[in-house]
N, C-alpha and C positions, 0 to 999 in steps of 0.2 A: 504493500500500500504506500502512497505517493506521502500518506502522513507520518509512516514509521522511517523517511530520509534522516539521516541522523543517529540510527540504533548499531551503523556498521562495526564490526566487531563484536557486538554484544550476543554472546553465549551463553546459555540457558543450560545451567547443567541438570543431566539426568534425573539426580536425586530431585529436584527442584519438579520437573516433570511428571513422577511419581505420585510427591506430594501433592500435586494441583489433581490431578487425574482421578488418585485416588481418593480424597474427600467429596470432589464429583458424582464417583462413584454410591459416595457413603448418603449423597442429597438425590440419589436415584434411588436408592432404598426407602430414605425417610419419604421421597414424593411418593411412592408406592404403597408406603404403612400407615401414612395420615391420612386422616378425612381434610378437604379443605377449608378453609380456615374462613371465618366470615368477608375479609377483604377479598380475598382470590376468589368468592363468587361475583361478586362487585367487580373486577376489573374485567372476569369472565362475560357476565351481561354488557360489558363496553362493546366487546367482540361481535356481539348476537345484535346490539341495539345501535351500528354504527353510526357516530356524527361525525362533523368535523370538530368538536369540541365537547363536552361534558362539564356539568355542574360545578365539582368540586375537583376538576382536575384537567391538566392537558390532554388532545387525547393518543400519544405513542403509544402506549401500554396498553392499551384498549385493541388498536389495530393492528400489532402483529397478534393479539389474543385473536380479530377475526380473522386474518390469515391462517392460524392454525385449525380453526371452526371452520374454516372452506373442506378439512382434512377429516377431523373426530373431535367432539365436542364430551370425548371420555376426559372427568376428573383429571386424569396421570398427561394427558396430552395438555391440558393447561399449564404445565410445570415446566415442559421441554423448554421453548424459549425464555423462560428465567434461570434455570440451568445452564443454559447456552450462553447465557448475556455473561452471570456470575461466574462462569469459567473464564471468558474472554476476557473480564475482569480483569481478573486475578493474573491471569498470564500481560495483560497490560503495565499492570502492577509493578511484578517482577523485574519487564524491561525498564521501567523509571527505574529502578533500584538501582541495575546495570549503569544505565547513563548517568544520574546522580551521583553516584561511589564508585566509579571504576577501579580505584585501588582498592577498593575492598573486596577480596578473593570470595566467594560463598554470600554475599549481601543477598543476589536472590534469592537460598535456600534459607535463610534467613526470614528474610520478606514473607516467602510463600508461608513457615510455620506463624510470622507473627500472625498471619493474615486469620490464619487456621485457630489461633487461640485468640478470636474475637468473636465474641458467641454470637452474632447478631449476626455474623457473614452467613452462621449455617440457616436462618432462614432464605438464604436466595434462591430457594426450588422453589418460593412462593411469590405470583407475580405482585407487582409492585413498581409506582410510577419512579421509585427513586433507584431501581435496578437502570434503565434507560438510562438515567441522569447520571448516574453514578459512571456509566463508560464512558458519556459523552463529556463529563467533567475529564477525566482522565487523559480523553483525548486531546480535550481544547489546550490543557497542560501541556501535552507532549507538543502539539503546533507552536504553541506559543515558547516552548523551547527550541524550537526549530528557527522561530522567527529573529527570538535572539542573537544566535548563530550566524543567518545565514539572508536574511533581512527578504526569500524569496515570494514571487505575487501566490505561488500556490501553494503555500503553507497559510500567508494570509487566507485567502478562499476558504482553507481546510478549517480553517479556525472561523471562519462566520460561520460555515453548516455546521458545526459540531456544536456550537454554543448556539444555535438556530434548531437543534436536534435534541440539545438540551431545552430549553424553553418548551418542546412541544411532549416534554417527558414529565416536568416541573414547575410549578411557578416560581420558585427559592431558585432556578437556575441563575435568576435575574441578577443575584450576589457575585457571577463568575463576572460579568461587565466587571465588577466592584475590583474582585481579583486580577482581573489582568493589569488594570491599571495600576495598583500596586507592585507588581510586578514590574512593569513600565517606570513605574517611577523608581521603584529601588535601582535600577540599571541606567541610573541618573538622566533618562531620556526626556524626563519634566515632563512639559506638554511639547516638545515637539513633536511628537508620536499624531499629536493632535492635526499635525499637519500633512499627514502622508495621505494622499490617495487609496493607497492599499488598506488603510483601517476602515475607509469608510463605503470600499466599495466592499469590504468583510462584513460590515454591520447593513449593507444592504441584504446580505445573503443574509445573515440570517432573520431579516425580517422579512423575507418572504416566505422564510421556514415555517414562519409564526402567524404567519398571514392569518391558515383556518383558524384560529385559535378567537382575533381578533376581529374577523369574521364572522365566526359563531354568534359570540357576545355580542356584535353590534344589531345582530338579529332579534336577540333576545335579552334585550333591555340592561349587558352588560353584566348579568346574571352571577357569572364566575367569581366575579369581582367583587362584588354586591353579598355571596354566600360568605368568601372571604373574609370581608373584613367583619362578617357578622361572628366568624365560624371563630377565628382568633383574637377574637376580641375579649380580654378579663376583667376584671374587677381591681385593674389597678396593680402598678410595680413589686410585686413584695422578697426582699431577698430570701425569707426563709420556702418561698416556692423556687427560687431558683437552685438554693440552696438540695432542694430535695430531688428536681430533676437532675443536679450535676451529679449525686449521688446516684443515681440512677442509670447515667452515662457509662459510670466507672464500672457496674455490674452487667450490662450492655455491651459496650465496649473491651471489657477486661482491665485491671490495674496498668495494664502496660501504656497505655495512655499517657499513663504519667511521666513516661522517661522522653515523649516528645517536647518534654517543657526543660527537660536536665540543657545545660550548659554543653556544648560539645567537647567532646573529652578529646577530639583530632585536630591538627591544624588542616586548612585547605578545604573543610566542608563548610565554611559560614557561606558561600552563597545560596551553596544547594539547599540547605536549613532554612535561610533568607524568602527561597525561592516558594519552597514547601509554605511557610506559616504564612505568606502574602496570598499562596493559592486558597487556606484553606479558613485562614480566621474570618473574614466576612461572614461566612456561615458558622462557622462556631459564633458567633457575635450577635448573629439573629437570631441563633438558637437561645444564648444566655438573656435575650431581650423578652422573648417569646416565653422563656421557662419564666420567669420573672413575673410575667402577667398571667402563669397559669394557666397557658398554653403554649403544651409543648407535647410532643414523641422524643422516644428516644430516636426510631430511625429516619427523623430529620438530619442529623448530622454524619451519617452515613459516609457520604463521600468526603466528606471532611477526615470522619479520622482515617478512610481507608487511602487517601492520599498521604496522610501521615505516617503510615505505615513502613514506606523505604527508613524514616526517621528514627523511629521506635526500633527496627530492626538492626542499623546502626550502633544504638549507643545500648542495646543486650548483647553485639559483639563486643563492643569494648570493654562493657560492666561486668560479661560473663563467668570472669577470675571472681568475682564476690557469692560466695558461697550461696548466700541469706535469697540471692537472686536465683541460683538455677534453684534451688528447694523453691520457691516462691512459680516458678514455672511450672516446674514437672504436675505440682500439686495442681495447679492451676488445668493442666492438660487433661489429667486424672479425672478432677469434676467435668471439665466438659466431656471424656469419654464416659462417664459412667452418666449421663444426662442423657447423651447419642443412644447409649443401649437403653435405657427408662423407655426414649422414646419409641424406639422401635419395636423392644418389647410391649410398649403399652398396651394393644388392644388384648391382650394375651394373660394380661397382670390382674388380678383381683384388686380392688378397690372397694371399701364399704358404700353405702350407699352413697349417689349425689356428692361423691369425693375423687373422684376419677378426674384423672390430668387432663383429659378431653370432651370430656362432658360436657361444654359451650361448643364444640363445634361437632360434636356425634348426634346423628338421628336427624338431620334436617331432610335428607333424601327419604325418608319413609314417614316423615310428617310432613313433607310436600306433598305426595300421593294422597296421603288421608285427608286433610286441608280439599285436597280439589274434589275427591268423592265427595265431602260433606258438602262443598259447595254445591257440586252436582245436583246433588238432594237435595240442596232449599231451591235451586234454579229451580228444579223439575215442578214443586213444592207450589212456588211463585206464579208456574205457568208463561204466561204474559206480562205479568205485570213488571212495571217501569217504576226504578230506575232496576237492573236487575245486582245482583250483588257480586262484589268482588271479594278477593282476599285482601285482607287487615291486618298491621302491626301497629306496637306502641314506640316503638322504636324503629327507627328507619335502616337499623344495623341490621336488623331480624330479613329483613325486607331482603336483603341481599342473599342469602341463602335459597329463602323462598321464592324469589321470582325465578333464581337462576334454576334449581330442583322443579319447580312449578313450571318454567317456562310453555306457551307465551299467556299465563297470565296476566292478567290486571293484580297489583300491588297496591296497596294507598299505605299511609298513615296517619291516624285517626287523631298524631297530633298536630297535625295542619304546617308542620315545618317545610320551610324551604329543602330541599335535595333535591340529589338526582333523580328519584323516584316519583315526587311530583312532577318533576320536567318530562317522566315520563309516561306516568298513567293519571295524572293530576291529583287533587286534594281532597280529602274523604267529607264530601260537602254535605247541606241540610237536604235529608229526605235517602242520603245514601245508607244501603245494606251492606253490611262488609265482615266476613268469616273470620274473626279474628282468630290470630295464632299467637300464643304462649308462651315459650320456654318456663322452666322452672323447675327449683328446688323441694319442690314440693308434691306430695301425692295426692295430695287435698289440690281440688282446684281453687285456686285465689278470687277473691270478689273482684271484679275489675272497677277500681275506680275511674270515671271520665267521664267531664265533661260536656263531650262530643255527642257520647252514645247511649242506647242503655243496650243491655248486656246481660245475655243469658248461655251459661254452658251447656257443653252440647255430647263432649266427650273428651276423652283421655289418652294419650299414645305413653307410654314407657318405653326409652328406648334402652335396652342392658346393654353391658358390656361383659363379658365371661360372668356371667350371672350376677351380676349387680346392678343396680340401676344405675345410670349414666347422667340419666334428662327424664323429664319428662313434659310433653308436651301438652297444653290444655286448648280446646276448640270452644270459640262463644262462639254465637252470634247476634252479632250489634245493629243496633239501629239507630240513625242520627236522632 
């Protein structure tokens, strides 16, 4: 590829290989033994429901999901291409680490384990708009490394689709403008950078990356934008919320996070460090804004610390002679291997009742079926009569399982929220029927409190796990 000019030399050893391959292997197992997860139905219905744009997100993720639904719309086929991305990843990765440290013998084998002892990497079987992002970040770095170098128009290019590629994967891509320019300016270019043709026939491309995007929302009242700032919006700065999300990172992330902030222990890497924290703190920076106001994920920062990564791998070469550190890994390694088999063994493992590790996301495919019989039966019930009823949730998270399990039904929720779910089967309005569906804790069914509806149950699904209860699911049915 015209954008990896610049990686000449750069050898990938074997072991290095291994490692990438073989934890691949190990996110082809876990895609196989888990049920999917409430968001990877949601990015799945992206696939099935294509726009040029979606509510609460760009839409990349969405539309290699309906490329692969051109193919088999089976659970394990939704996993391939975040599989694919999160390899390509990782082997991206590695080659920074090469280019970055070239005197450092083994930095990729290095790299590739930090990568591997960061517990948040192993969900990338599971799709996700910050998988995109996260290579397209990767990539704009490596162009923009190139550009340093070698000042050419088609690394420039390279670097507007990729950051134009990013935007249509993310809205937070928006921070990478933020990063190059730091970049830019640590390499004392000030604003003359400001005056080349090539930057801005770069920011032409990728705003025609971004066009449908922009496009979308102009159709529909700017919508995205509009959920946004509704969706991140808190109750105000507070450090002991940030305080809890940085806590949070570290258990996310892994401890090793922390040796990206150590002092460098080498002479000759302060640019490449320089280079790393200019690409990566703008989004760490909206993250610690965002944890602050009490909105926050952890894999918001994602590509942040996985560019961090050649760093951190660095300075546990150099720290490696300190005893306290490799005991602090190995152990480290251990829990996440004995987490890996939890998982896989899961569905296999007895758990007492309503305590099972997957019990928020087991049983939606056989309370979708039941959900559409019972609807069935009040259609039939109904006859004629108008308006006729749809399925119902109280949360618009629930929605996501069930439309995609149910598909093509109607969805609402009965709390009249703005989502993607409104945008797409509209709002559960006066005079509407709607089958609501349940999760819960409980064997008893719960009285539904709302305003909306009133609400009468209907029935019960249990769904086990090696003979235990799991979930169990309650069916009303509501009427505004």
């Amino acid at each position: 590829m015209l954008c990896f000019a610049g990686a000449e030399g750069a050898v990938i050893h074997p072991t290095t290989h291994k490692v990438l391959l073989g934890f691949a292997l190990v996110h082809l197992i876990l895609a196989a033994s888990l049920p999917l997860a409430l968001f990877e139905a949601h990015y799945a219905l992206y696939g099935v429901h294509w726009q040029l744009s979606y509510v609460d997100h760009p839409p990349l993720m969405g539309w290699l999901q309906g490329l692969v639904q051109l193919v088999s719309h089976a659970d394990m086929a939704q996993r391939l291409i975040p599989i694919g991305i999160t390899l390509g990843t990782q082997y991206l990765l590695v080659l920074l680490a090469l280019r970055l440290f070239p005197d450092q013998p083994g930095i990729d084998r290095t790299t590739a384990w930090v990568v591997q002892l960061i517990p948040i990497s192993h969900i990338g079987f599971m799709a996700a708009p910050d998988l995109p992002l996260m290579l397209f970040s990767l990539l704009t770095f490596w162009c923009c490394l190139n550009i340093l170098e070698q000042q050419r128009w088609r690394d420039w290019l390279l670097m507007g689709l990729c950051i134009g590629l990013a935007g249509l994967s993310k809205y937070t891509a928006v921070t990478l403008v933020v990063s190059l320019a730091l970049v830019l300016w640590h390499q004392h270019r000030h604003l003359r950078w400001l005056a080349q043709p090539k930057l801005w026939l770069a920011a032409v491309v990728g705003g025609l990356c971004v066009l449908p995007v922009l496009w979308w929302n102009y159709q529909h009242d700017w919508i995205s934008f509009t959920f946004q700032m509704e969706y991140q919006g808190g109750d105000g700065w507070s450090l002991p919320h940030m305080a809890q999300a940085l806590a949070n990172q570290l258990i996310a992330y892994s401890p090793l996070v922390l040796l990206a902030f150590l002092p460098v222990q080498q002479p000759g890497h302060q640019h490449a460090r320089a280079r790393l924290w200019c690409w990566a703190a703008p989004l760490l920076l909206l993250f610690a804004y965002q944890a602050g106001a009490g909105r926050s994920s952890e894999h918001w920062t994602y590509s942040a610390w996985l560019l961090l990564a050649p760093l951190m791998a660095l300075q546990l070469r150099t720290l490696w002679h300190k005893l306290w550190l490799r005991r602090a890994v190995y152990t480290w390694g251990i829990l996440l291997s004995l987490v890996f088999a939890l998982l896989i063994a899961a569905p296999w493992l007895s758990f007492k009742d309503f305590k099972h590790p997957l019990g928020k996301i087991s049983g939606w495919p056989p309370a979708s079926e039941r959900a559409n019989q019972l609807l069935n039966e009040w259609r039939q019930e109904l006859a004629d009569t108008e308006p006729q009823p749809t399925l119902a949730v109280q949360n618009w998270h629930h929605a996501e399982p069930l439309a995609w399990y149910g598909r093509p039904v109607v969805v609402r929720d009965m709390k009249h929220e703005t989502s993607q779910y409104s945008q797409w089967f509209g709002h559960f309005a006066p005079g509407d029927r709607g089958l609501l569906v349940r999760p819960s804790k409980r064997t008893e069914a719960p009285e539904i409190q709302s305003e909306a509806a009133e609400c009468t149950w209907v029935d019960s699904l249990p769904v086990y796990l090696n003979k235990g209860i799991a979930r169990v699911y309650h069916f009303y049915r509501c009427q505004w």
